[in-house]
C-alpha positions in Angstrom: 26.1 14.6 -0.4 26.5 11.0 -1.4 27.9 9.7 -4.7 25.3 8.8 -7.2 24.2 4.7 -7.3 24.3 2.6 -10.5 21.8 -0.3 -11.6 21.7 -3.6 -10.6 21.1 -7.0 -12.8 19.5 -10.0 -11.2 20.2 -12.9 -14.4 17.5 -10.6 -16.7 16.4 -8.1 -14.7 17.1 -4.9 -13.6 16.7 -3.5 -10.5 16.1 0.6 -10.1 17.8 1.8 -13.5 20.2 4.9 -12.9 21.8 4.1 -16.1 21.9 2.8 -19.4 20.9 -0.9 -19.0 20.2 -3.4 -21.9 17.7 -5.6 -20.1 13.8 -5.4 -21.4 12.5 -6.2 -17.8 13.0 -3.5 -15.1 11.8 -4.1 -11.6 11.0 -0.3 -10.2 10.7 -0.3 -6.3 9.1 3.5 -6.3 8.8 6.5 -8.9 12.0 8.5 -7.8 13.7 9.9 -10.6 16.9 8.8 -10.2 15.5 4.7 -10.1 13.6 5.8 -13.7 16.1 5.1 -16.7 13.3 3.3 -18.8 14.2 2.1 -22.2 11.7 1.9 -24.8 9.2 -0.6 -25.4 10.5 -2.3 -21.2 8.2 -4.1 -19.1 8.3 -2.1 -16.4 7.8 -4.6 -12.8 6.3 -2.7 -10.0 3.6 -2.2 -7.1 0.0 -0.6 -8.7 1.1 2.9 -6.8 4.3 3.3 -8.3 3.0 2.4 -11.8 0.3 5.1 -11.1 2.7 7.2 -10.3 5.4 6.8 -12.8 3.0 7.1 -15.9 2.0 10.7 -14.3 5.1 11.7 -13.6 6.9 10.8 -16.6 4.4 10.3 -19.0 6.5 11.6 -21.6 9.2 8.7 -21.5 6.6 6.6 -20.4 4.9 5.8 -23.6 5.3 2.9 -24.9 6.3 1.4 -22.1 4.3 -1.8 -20.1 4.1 -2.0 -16.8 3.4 -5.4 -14.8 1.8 -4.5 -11.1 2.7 -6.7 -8.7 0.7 -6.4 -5.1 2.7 -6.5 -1.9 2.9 -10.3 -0.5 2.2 -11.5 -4.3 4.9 -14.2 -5.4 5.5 -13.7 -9.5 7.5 -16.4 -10.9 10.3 -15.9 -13.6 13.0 -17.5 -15.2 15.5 -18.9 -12.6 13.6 -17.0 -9.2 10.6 -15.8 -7.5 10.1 -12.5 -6.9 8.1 -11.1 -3.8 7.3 -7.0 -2.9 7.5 -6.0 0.3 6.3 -2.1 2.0 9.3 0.1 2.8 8.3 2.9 4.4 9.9 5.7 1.6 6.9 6.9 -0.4 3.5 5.9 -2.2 4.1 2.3 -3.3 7.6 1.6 -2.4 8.6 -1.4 -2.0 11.7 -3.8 -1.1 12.1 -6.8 -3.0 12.7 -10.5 -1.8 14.0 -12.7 -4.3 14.2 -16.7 -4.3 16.7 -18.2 -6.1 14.8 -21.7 -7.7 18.2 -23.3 -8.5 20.5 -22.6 -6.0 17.6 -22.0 -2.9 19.5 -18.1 -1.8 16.9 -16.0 -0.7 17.9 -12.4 -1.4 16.5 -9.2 -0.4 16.9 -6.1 -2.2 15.8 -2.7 0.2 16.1 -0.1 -2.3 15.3 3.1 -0.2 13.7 3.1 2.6 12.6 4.0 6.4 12.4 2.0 9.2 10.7 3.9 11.7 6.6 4.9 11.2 6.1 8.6 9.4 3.6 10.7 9.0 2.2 8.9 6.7 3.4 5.3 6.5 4.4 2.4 8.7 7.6 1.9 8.6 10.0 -1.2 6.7 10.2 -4.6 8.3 13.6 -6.2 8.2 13.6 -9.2 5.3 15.4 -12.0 6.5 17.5 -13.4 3.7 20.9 -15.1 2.7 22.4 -11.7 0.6 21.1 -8.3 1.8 21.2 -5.5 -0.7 20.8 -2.3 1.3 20.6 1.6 0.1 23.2 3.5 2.5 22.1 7.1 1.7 23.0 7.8 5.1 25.4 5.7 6.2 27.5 7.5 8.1 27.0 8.0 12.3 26.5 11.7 11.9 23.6 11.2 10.4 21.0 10.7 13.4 18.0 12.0 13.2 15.2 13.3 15.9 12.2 11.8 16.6 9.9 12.7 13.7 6.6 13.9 16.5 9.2 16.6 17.4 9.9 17.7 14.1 6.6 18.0 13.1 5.5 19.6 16.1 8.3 22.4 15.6 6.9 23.0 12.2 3.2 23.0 13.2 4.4 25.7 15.6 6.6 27.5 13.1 4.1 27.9 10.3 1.6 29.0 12.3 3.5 31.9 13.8 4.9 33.0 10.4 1.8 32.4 8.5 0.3 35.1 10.4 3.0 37.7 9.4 3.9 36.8 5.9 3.8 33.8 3.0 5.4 30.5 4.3 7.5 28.8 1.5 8.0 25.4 2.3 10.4 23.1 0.1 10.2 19.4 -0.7 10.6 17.3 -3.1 7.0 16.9 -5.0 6.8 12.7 -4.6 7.2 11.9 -1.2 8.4 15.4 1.1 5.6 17.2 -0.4 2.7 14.9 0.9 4.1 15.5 4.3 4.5 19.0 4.0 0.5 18.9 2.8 -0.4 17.1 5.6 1.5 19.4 8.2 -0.3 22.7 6.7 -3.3 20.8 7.3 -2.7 20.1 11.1 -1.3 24.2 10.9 -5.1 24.9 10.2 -4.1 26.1 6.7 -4.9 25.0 3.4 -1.6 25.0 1.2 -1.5 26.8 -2.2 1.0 23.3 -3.7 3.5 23.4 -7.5 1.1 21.7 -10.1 3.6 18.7 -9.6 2.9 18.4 -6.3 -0.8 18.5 -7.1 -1.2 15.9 -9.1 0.8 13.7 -7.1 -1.4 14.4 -4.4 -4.2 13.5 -5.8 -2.7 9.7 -6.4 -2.0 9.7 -2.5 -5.8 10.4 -1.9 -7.0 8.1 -4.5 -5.1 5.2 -2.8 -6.3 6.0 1.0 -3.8 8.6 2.2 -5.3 11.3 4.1 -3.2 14.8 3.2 -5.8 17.0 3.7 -7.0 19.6 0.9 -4.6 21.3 -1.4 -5.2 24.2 -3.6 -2.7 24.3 -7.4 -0.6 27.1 -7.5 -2.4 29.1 -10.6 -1.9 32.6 -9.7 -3.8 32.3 -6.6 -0.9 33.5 -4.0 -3.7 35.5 -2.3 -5.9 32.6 -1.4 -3.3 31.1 0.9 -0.3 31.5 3.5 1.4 28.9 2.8 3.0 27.8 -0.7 4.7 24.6 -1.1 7.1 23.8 -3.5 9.6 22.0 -5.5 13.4 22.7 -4.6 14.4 22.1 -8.1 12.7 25.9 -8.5 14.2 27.5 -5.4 16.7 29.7 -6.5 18.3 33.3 -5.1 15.5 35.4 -6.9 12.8 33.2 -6.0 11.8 34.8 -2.7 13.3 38.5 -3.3 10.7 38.1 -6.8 7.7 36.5 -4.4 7.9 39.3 -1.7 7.9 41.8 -4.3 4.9 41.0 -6.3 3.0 39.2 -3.5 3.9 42.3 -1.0 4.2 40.2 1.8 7.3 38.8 4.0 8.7 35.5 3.2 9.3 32.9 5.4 10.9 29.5 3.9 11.9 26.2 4.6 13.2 23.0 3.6 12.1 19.8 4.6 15.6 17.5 4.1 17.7 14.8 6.3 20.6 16.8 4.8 22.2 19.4 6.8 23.6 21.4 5.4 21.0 21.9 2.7 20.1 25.3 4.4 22.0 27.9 2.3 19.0 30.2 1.4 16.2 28.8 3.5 15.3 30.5 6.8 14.8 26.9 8.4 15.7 23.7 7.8 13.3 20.9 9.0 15.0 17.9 9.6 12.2 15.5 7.9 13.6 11.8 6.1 12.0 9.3 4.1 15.2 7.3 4.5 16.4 5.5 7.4 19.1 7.0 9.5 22.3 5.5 10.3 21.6 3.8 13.6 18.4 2.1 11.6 20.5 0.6 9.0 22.4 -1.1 11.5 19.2 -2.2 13.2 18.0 -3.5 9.7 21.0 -5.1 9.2 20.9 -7.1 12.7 17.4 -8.3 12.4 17.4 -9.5 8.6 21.0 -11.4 9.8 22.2 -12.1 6.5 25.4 -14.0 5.4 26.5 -11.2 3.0 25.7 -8.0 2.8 26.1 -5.6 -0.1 25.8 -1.9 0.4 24.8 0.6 -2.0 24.3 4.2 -2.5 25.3 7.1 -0.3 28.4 6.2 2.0 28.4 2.6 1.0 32.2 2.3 1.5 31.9 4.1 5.1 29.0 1.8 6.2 30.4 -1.5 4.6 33.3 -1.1 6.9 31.3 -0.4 10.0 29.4 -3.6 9.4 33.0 -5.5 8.9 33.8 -4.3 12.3 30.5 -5.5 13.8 31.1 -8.9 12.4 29.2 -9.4 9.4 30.7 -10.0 5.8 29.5 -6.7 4.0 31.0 -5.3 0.7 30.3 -2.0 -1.0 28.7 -2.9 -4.6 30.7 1.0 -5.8 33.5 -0.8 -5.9 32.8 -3.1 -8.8 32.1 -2.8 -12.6 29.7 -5.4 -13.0 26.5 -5.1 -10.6 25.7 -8.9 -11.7 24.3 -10.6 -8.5 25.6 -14.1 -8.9 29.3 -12.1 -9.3 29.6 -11.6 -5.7 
């Protein structure tokens, strides 16, 4: 897998926190964990979803924390730019960020993660045209090509259906975005999914804000009143299942929903299901927002900066510097 990405600082901002950052406003484009270092008492910039969803998941660091919501197609004014949000496809309230430059007149567009194809749940990204692209590269390299998600799901749909009849299906993702899918493909199984309390209550923010997933039961000791159990892989480990079959006396069947290969090792199945874009969609991005420089970031940003060099456009990999200063580059 991928290295792991660092923050960005736009004059007093800071884009997507990974790491320590001494700026007090924080512009968060979704509720991952890895875009969450908050510092206390920050004002906290981001769509009304991912504030929703930040204070539940994290409401622990959370306090004392303000966050500012900011609509998709609102322009907020600050010191020295404009900032404007932008859908991108990845998960509940994510967004990309556009950003106009008052003195200098550069638009620049910042996609954090995202997916430009439609999902199951989601339309996908639209390109941002701009001056300076700033775009995540988790998979940035040309092996990474995925199928056409209808297939996908359509394998699953079949595969749960068959196993859910013989034993209990165990189906991994991660509990903000992967999950909801995995919800709403039980759903279309015919089954109703016994889901980790995480998953739960993020759930429940999905519905609130219009997305159909379907009905979804907490796991609370309740193994019985379902065949199929979906859950975080954070908790999958080699006793998991062995410890499941023996106490729920049924076969286990399990899977992981993942873009990632080889992320198989235990799981019977691995479902090739992304909420990023896949490498031949970052170089469609990339073509339609035509920007005069573009800065890669996260994943294979080195890999991908070069393949863009060899297409003809001036691209650098932001990993290679110290200083993620905008105006450096």
């Amino acid at each position: 897998m991928p290295p792991e990405k660092n923050s960005l600082l736009f004059g007093k901002f800071c884009f997507d926190p990974e790491k320590k950052h001494s700026t007090k406003n924080v512009f968060l484009s979704h509720a991952h964990a890895d875009h969450t270092n908050f510092l206390k008492k920050s004002t906290i910039h981001s769509t009304p979803e991912t504030a929703e969803i930040a204070m539940k998941r994290f409401e622990g660091r959370a306090n004392g924390i303000r966050f500012e919501k900011i609509s998709f197609g609102e322009k907020k004014k600050f010191d020295g730019f404009e900032l404007e949000l932008f859908p991108s496809g990845h998960v509940l309230g994510s967004a990309q960020a556009k950003i106009f430059d008052t003195e200098s007149g550069n638009e620049t567009a910042i996609t954090s993660d995202f997916r430009l194809k439609d999902s199951l749940l989601f339309k996908g990204a639209k390109p941002l045209h701009c001056d300076t692209l700033i775009i995540e590269t988790t998979f940035g390299r040309p092996e990474y090509i995925f199928p056409k998600e209808e297939e996908v799901v359509s394998k699953m749909i079949k595969w749960i259906s068959e196993n859910s009849e013989k034993g209990l299906v165990v189906l991994a993702g991660y509990s903000l975005g992967k999950a909801q899918e995995l919800t709403k493909i039980s759903n279309e199984a015919g089954i109703v999914p016994i889901v980790h309390e995480s998953i739960f209550e993020v759930n429940k923010i999905y519905e609130k804000f219009g997305v159909k997933l379907g009905e979804s039961l907490p796991l609370n000791h309740n193994l019985k009143e379902s065949s199929v159990l979906i859950v975080p892989p954070s908790l999958v480990n080699k006793y998991l299942f062995s410890t499941l079959e023996y106490f729920d006396k049924r076969k286990i069947f399990s899977a992981i929903a993942t873009g990632w290969p080889d992320f198989g090792g235990q799981y019977d199945r691995v479902f090739c299901l992304s909420d990023h874009a896949d490498f031949n969609d970052l170089i469609s991005y990339v073509k339609q927002a035509n920007p005069r420089l573009v800065l890669t970031d996260h994943g294979f940003s080195e890999e991908f900066a070069r393949k863009l060099n060899k297409l003809g456009f001036n691209a650098k990999p932001l990993s290679r510097h110290q200083q993620r200063i905008l105006s450096e580059f």
